[in-house]
C-alpha positions as CSV (number, residue, x, y, z in Angstrom):
1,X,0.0,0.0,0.0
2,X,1.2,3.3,-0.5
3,X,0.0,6.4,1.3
4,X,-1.3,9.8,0.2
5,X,-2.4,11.5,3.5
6,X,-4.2,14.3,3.4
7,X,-4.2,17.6,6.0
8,X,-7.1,19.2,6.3
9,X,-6.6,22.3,8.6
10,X,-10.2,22.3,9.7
11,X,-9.8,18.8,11.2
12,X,-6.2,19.7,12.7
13,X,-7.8,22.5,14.3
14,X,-11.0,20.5,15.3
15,X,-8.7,17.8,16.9
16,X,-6.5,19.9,17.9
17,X,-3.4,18.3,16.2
18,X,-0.5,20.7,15.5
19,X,0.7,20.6,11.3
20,X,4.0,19.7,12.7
21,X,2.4,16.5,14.4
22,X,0.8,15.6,11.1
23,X,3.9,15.8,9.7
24,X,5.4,13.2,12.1
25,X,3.0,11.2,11.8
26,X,2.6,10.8,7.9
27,X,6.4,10.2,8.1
28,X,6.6,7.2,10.5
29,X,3.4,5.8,8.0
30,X,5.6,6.5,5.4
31,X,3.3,8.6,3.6
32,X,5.0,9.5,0.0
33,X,2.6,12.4,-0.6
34,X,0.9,15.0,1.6
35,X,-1.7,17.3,0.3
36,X,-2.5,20.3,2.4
37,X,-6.3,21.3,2.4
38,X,-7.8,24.6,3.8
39,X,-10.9,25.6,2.9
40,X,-11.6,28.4,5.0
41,X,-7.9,30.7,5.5
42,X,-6.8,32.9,3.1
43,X,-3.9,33.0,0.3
44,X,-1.2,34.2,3.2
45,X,-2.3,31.9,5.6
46,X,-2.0,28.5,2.8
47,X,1.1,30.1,1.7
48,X,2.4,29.9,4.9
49,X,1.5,26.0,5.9
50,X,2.8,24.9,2.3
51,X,6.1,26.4,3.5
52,X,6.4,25.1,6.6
53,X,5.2,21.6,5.7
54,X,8.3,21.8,2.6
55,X,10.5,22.7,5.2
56,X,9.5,19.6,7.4
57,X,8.7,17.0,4.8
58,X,10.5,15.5,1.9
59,X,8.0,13.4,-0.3
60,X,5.4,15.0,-2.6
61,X,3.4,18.4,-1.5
62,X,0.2,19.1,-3.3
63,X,-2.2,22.1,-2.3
64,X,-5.9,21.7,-2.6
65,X,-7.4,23.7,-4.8
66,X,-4.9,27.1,-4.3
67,X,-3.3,26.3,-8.2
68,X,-1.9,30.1,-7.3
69,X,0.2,29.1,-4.5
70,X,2.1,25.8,-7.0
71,X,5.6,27.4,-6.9
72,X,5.1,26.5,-3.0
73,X,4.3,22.7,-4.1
74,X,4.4,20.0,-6.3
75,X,1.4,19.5,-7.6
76,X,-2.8,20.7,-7.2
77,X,-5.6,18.9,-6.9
78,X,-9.2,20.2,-7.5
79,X,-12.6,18.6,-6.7
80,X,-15.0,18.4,-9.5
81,X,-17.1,21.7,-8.1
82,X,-13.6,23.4,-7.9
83,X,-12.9,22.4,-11.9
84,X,-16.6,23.7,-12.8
85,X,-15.4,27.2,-11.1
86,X,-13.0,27.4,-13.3
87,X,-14.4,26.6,-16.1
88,X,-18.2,25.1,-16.9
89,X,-16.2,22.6,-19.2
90,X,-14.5,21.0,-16.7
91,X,-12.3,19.7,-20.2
92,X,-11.4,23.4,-20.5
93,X,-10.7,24.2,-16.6
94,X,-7.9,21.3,-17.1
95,X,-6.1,22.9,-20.4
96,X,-6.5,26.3,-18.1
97,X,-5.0,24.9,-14.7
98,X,-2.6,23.2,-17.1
99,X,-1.3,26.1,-18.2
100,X,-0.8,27.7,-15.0
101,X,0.7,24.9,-13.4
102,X,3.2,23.8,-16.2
103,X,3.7,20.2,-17.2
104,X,6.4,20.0,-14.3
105,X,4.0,20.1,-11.6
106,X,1.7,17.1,-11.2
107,X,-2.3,17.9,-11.1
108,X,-5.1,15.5,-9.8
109,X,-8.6,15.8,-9.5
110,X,-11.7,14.2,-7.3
111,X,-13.7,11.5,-9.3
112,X,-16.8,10.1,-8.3
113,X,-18.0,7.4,-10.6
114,X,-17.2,5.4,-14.0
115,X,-18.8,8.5,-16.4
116,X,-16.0,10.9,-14.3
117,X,-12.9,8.3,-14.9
118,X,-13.6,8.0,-18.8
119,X,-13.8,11.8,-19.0
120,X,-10.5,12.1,-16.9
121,X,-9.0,9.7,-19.3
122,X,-9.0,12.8,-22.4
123,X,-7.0,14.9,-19.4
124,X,-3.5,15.8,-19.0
125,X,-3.6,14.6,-15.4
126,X,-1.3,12.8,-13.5
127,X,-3.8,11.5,-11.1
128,X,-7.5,10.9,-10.1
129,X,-8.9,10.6,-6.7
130,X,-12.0,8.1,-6.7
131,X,-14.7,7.5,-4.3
132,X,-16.0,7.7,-1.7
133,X,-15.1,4.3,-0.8
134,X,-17.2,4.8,2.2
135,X,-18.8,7.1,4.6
136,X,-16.5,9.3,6.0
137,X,-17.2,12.0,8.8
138,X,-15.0,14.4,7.7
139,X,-16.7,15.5,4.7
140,X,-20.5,16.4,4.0
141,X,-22.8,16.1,0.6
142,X,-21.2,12.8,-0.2
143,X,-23.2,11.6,-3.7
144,X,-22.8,7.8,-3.3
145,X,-20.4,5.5,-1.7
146,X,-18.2,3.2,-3.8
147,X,-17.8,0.5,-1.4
148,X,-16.6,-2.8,-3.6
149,X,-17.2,-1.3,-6.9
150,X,-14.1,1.3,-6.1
151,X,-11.7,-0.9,-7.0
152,X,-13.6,-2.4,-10.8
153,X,-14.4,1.5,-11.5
154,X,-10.6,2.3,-10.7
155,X,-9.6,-0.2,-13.5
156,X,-11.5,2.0,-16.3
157,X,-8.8,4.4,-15.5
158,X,-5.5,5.2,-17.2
159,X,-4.4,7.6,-14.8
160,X,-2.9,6.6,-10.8
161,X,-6.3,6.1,-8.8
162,X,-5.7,7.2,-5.1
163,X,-8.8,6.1,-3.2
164,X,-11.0,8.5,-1.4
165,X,-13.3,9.3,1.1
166,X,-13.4,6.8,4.1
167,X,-10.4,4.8,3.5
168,X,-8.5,2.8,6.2
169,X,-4.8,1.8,6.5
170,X,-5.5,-1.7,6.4
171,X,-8.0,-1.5,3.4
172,X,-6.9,-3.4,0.1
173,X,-7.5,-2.7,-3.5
174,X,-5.8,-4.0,-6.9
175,X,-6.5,-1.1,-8.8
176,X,-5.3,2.0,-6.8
177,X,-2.1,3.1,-6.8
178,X,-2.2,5.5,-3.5
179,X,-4.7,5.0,-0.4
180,X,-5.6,8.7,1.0
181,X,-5.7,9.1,4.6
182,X,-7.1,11.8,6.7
183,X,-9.1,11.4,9.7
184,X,-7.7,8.2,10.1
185,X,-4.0,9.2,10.7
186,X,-5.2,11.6,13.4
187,X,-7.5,9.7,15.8
C-alpha cells in the first residue's frame, strides 16, 4: 500500500493536532505524498503551511485547490465543483490549470464514478482521486459510496487512482495506486 495523506486544517484545528504532528505522523506511516487542504484561510495563511510543511517534509506536496500558490508545491488537486469554477467545461478548466501549473508540476482531481474516470481519461492529469469508498465523517454532501465497486471503476482508468473518502490503512484494493488518509492518521 502506498500512502497519500491528506491535511485538512479544519480537522487539525478541530482535533486539535498541531501541522507539525501531522507531519510526524505521515512520516513514520511512510506517507509519499501530503496534500494540504484549507478551505476556509486565506492565500497568506495556505502560503504559509505549504512552507512550513516543505520545510518539514521530503515526499510530494500538493495544495488543494490554491493552483496560485504551485511554486510553494508539487502539484494541485481540485474537486469536481472546484474544476466547474474554473471553467463550466471541466475539459477546458484542465487545459486552463494546465497552463498555469506547467507540465512540471503534477495535477489530480476528485472523481466520483465510472462516467467521471472515462472523461479524466481525455485529461493531462497525472492522477485521479476516486470514491468515496465509504462514509466518512470528515466531509458532508457525499453523492454515493463506492464500497466494492471502487476498485472495478478504478480499472477503467489510465491515470494513478488514489482512493478516497473513508479509507483505512489496512484496506486493500488491486487497482489503486495511493490510499488517502485523513481522519484516520489523526484519531
Amino acid at each position: 500500500m502506498r500512502l497519500y495523506a491528506l491535511c485538512d486544517q479544519e480537522l487539525l484545528d478541530k482535533r486539535g493536532v498541531s501541522l507539525e504532528k501531522f507531519i510526524e505522523i505521515a512520516k513514520v506511516n511512510n506517507a509519499e505524498i501530503i496534500q494540504y487542504r484549507n478551505k476556509n484561510a486565506d492565500i497568506a495563511f495556505i502560503k504559509q503551511q505549504l512552507i512550513f510543511i516543505r520545510k518539514n517534509y521530503d515526499g510530494f506536496l500538493i495544495v488543494n485547490d490554491a493552483y496560485e500558490l504551485i511554486e510553494f508545491c508539487d502539484g494541485v488537486h481540485v474537486g469536481q465543483e472546484d474544476l466547474k469554477a474554473i471553467d463550466e467545461d471541466v475539459f477546458k478548466a484542465v487545459k486552463i490549470l494546465r497552463s498555469v501549473i506547467k507540465k512540471e508540476k503534477l495535477l489530480g482531481i476528485s472523481t466520483h464514478n465510472e462516467e467521471e474516470v472515462i472523461q479524466a481519461n481525455e485529461m493531462d492529469l497525472n492522477y485521479i482521486g476516486l470514491g468515496a469508498y465509504r462514509d466518512t465523517t470528515t466531509k458532508t454532501g457525499i453523492a454515493g459510496v463506492l464500497g466494492s465497486n471502487l476498485d472495478t471503476i478504478a480499472s477503467k482508468s489510465k491515470h494513478l487512482v488514489a482512493a478516497i473518502g473513508g479509507v483505512k490503512l489496512h484496506d486493500e484494493f488491486s487497482n489503486v495506486t495511493y490510499h488517502v488518509i485523513g481522519s484516520g492518521l489523526i484519531k
